[in-house]
C-alpha positions in Angstrom: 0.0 0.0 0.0 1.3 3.5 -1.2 0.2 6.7 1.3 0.7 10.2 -0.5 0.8 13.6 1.4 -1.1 15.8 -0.7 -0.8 19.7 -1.4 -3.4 22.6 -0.6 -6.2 21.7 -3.6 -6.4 18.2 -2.3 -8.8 17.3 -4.7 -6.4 18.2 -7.4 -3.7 15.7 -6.0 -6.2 12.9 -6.3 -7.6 13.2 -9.5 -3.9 13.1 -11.1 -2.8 9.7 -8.8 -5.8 8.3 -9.8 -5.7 9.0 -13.4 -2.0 8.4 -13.9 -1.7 5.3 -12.2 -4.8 4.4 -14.4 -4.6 1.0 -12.7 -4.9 2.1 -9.4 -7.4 1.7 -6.3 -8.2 4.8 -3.5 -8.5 3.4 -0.2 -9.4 6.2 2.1 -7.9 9.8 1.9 -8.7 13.1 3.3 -7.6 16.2 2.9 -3.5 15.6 3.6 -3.2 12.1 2.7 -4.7 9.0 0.0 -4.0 5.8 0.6 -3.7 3.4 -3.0 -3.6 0.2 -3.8 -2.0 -1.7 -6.6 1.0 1.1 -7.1 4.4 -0.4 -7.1 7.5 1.1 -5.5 9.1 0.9 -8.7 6.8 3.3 -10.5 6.7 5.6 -8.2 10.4 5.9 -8.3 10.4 6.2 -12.1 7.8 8.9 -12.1 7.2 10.6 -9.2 9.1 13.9 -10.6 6.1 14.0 -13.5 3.4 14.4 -10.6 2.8 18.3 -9.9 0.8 18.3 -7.4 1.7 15.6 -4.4 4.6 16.4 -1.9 5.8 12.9 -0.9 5.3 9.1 -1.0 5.2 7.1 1.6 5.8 2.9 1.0 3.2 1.7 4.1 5.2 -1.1 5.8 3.2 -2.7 8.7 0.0 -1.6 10.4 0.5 -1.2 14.4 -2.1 -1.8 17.1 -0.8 0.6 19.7 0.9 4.0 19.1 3.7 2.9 21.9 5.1 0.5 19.2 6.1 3.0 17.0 9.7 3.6 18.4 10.2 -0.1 19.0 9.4 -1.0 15.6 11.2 2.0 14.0 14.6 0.7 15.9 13.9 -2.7 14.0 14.2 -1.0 10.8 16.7 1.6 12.0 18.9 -0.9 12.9 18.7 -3.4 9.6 20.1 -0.3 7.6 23.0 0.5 9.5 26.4 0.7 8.2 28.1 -2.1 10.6 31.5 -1.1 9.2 31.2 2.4 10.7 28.3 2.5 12.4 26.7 5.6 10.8 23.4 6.3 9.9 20.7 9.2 9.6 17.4 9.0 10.0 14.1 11.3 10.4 10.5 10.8 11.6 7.3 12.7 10.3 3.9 12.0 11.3 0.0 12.3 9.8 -3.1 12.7 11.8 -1.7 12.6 14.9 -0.1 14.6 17.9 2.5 12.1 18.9 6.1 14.1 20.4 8.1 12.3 17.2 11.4 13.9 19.0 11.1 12.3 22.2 10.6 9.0 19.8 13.5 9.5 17.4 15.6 10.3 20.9 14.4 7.3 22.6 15.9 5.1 19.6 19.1 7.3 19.5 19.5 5.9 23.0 18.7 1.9 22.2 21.0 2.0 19.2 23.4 3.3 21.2 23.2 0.6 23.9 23.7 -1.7 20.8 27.0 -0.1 20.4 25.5 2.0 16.9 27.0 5.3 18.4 27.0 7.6 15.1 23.3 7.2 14.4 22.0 10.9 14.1 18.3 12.1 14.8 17.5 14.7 11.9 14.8 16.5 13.5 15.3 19.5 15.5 11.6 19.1 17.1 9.1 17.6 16.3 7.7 19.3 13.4 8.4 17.3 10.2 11.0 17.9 7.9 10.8 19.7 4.9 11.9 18.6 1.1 14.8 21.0 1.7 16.3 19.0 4.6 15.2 15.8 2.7 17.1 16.7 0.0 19.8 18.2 2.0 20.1 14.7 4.8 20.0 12.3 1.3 17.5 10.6 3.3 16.5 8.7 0.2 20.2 6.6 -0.1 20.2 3.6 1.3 21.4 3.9 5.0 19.4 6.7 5.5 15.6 6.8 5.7 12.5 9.1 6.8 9.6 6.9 8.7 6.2 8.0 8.8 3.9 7.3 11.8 0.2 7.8 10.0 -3.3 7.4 11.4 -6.2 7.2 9.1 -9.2 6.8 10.4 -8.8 4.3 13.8 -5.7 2.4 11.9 -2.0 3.3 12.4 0.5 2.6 10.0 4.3 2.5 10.1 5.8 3.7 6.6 9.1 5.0 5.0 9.5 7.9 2.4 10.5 6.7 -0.8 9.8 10.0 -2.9 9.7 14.0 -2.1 9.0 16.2 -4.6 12.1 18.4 -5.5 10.4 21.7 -5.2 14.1 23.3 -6.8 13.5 21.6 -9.8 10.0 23.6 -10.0 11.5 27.2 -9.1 14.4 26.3 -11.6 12.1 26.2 -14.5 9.6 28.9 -13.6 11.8 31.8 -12.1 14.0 32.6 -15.3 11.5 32.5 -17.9 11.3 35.2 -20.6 8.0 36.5 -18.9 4.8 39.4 -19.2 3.8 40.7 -16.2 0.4 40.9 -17.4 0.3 37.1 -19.0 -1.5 35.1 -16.2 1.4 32.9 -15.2 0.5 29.0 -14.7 2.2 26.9 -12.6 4.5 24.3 -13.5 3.0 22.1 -10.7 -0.5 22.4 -11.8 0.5 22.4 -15.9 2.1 19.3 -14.8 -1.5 18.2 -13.1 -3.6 19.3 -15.9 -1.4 17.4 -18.5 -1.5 14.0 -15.8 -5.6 14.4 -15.9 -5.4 14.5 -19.7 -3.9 11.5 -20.0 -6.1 8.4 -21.6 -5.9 6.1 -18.3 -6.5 2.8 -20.6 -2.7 3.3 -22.0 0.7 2.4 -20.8 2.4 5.5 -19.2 5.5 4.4 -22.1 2.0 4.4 -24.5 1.0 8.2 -23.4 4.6 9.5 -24.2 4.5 8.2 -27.0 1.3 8.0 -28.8 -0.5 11.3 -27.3 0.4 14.6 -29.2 -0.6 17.6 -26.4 -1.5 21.1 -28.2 -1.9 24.3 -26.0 -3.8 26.4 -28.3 -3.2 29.6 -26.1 0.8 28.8 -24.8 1.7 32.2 -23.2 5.2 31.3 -22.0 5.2 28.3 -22.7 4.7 26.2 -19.2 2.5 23.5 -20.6 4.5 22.6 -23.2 7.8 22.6 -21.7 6.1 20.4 -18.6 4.9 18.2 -20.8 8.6 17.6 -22.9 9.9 17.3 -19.1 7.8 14.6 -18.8 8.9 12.6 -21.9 6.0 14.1 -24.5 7.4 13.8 -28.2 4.7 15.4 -30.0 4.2 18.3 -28.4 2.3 22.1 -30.5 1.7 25.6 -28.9 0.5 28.6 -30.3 -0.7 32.4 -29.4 -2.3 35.1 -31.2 1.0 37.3 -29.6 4.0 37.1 -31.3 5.9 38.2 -28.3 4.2 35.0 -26.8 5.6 32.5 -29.6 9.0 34.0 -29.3 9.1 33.7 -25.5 7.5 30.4 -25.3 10.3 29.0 -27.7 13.2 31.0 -25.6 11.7 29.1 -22.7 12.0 25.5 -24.2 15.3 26.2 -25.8 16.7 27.6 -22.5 15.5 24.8 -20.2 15.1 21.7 -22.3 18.7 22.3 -24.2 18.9 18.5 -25.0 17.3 17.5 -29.4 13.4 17.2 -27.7 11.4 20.4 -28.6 7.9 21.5 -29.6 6.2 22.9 -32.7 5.3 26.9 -31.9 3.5 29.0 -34.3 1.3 31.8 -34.3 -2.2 31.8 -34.5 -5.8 33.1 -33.6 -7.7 30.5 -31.3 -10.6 31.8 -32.3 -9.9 30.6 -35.8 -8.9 27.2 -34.4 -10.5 25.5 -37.5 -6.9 26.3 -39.7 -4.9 24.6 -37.6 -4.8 21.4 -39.8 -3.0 19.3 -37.8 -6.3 18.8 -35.7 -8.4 17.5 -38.1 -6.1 14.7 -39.1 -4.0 13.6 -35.5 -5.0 10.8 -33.4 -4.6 10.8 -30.0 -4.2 14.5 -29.5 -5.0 16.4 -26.5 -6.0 20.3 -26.0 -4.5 21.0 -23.0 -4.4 25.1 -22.1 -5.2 28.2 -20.1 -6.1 31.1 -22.2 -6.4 34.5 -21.3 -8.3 34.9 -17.8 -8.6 38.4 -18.2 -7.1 41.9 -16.5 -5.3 41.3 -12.9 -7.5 42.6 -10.4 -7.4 43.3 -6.4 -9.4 43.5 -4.2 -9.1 47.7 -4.3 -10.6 48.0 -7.6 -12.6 44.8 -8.6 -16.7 45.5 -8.8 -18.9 43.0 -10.6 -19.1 45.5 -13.5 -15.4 44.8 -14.3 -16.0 41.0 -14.2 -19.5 41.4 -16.2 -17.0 43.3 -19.1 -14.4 40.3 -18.8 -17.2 37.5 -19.0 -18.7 39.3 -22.0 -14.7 39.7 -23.5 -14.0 36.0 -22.7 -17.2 34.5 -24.1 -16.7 35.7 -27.4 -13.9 33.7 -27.7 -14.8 30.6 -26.1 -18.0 30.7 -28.2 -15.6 30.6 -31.5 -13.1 28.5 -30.4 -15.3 25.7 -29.2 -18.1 25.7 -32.1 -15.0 25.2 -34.5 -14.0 22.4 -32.4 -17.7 21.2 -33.1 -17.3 21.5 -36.6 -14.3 19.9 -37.1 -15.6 17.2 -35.0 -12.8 17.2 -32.4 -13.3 13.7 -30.6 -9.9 14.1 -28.0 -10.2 15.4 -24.1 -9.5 18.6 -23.3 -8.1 20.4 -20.0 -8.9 23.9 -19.8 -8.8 26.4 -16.9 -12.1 29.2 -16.6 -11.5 32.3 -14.4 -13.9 32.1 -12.1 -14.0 35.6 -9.4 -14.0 36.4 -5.8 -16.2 39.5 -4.8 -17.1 40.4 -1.3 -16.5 37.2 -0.4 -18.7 35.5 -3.1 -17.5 33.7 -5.8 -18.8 34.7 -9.2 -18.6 31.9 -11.5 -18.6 31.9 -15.9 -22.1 30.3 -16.1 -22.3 31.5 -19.3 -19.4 28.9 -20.5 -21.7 26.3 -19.2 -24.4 26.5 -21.1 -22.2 27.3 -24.0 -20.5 23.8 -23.5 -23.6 22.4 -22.5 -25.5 23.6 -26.1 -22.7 22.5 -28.0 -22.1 18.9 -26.8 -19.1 19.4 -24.5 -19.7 16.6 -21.8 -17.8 17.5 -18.8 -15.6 14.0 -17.6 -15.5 13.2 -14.1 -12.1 13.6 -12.5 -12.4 11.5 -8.7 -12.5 8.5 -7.8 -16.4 7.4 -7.0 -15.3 5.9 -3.8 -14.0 9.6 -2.1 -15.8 11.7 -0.1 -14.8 14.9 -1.4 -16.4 15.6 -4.3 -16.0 17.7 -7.5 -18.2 20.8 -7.8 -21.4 20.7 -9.4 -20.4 21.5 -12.5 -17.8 18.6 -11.9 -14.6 20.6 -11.9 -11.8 21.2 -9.4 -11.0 24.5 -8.2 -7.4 26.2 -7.8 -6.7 29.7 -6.1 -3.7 31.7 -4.3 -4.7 33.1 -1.2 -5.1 37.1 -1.7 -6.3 36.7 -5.5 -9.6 37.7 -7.1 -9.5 35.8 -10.1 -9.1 32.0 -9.6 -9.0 29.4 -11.7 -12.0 26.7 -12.6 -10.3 23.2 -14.3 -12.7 21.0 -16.6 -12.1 17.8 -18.5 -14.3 17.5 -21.8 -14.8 15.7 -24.2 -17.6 16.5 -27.6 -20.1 14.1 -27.1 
């Protein structure tokens, strides 16, 4: 059994485990952890650095009766990875949905290994708050003499695991802070392009199969972040385009500057509202539309009024309305992954009702993204929500798919 500590939008990390590993089963989760079945160590380990929006894995070893077993049982483990020759090892604890004092723990068996004459053992934690992917990183707590263990309750069951994967948040900054970059382009997030590309994904196929089969096409590209998230990932047949010629030549800066090795994407200009002369749409199998367009001016909260969003929604629509009755027409049969704006006002949110019926009237089903089996649900329009705290517009994710 494989536990995953999940980010802010929950939801969000859910619905990419459990379309990626297409083969999958949820167990329980709530909102910091899901529990799967049926995932192997080894793909984890190969792919864990394509999934955007999860922090860490945990590999679940044994399931305890009594909390008080938790140091005795960690020594076990401790112990079997030692390096007899010199002794040395370094380890850290973390624990999920519970208040335990993990320090006094990890000192506790500091003190039995060194009883056992295993003197050099060191304790990461400096209290007992978790570590973070920094100190991870930093301790190597992923090599073979050293190790993190989890203590996790879910529900009335307590579990004993050890982190095999952490997401390398340095890897993330790396390609987002030197882009070639508009302050007023809306700026995605390689995390969630990275979950939004994941949910894409056909979950009958092979991961090998998605790479290289699916073609992804970001019909509004901005800088670029889908594409070069999904070439990270091992994408061959990869297209962006934008009305902005600045756009084009910055998204192609951006690939060329961080993806330096032969891999690159098709960019071009173009109008997505005249999406019906982009041929290679009519003719490609297997391609997904997989984008954020324009979600209108920045606003804050000093001079946002519903009249501003009523101008944006009217601005937007018109080019929704194009862009997805060409799709009609040309009979577009592959998923798409799209973000809407959606508003915060007053504390209300303001939602693009009129893309709804739009979808709706044209034959856009939306495709549910959780598993059946989870509590939390998607909204009623069965999509999955994404905001930064302080920010009026916010984003609205859909999977859909012509009917």
């Amino acid at each position: 059994m494989i536990a995953f500590i999940l980010w802010r939008e929950f939801r969000l990390s859910i619905a990419e485990i459990n379309n990626f590993f297409s083969n999958s089963k949820l167990i329980f989760a709530d909102r910091e952890i899901a529990f799967f079945e049926w995932i192997s160590v080894d793909e984890i380990t190969s792919n864990f650095y394509k999934l955007g929006w999860n922090i860490k894995v945990i590999e679940i070893l044994e399931e305890l009766q009594e909390e008080k077993n938790f140091p005795v049982e960690s020594e076990k483990i401790i112990s079997e990875k030692i390096d007899f020759e010199t002794g040395k090892f370094c380890y850290a604890f973390a624990q999920y949905g519970m208040n335990s004092n993990i320090f006094s723990s990890g000192i506790k068996v500091k003190k039995e290994l060194k009883k056992a004459n295993f003197k050099n053992a060191r304790f990461v934690n400096k209290d007992s708050n978790n570590v973070n992917a920094a100190v991870f990183k930093k301790e190597k707590l992923r090599s073979l003499t050293w190790i993190e263990l989890n203590f996790i309750k879910a529900e009335d069951r307590l579990f004993l695991g050890k982190t095999i994967a952490y997401q390398d948040v340095d890897s993330y900054s790396a390609r987002d802070f030197w882009k070639s970059r508009d302050m007023w382009i809306g700026m995605l997030p390689p995390k969630l392009a990275q979950m939004m590309i994941n949910i894409a994904l056909t979950p009958t196929l092979s991961q090998r199969e998605r790479e290289k089969n699916i073609s992804i096409y970001d019909p509004f590209c901005g800088l670029g972040t889908i594409l070069i998230e999904a070439l990270n990932s091992g994408y061959s047949n990869v297209y962006g385009s934008d009305l902005n010629e600045k756009m084009v030549e910055a998204t192609s800066k951006n690939i060329s500057f961080y993806l330096k090795q032969t891999t690159k994407a098709e960019v071009f200009k173009q109008d997505s509202s005249q999406i019906e002369k982009v041929d290679f749409l009519k003719w490609t199998r297997n391609i997904s539309i997989i984008s954020e367009w324009y979600l209108g001016s920045i606003m804050t909260k000093w001079h946002v009024t519903e009249e501003k969003i009523d101008l944006e929604r009217d601005t937007l629509y018109k080019i929704y309305k194009w862009f997805f009755s060409w799709l009609k027409k040309i009979h577009f049969k592959w998923d798409i992954v799209i973000c809407f704006p959606f508003w915060e006002l007053k504390w209300k949110y303001i939602y693009f009702e009129e893309v709804y019926r739009l979808l709706r009237d044209l034959g856009f089903e939306t495709k549910k993204l959780l598993p059946d089996n989870l509590e939390f649900k998607e909204t009623r329009s069965w999509s999955l929500l994404y905001h930064r705290p302080g920010q009026q517009v916010w984003r609205e994710i859909f999977k859909l798919k012509l009917g």
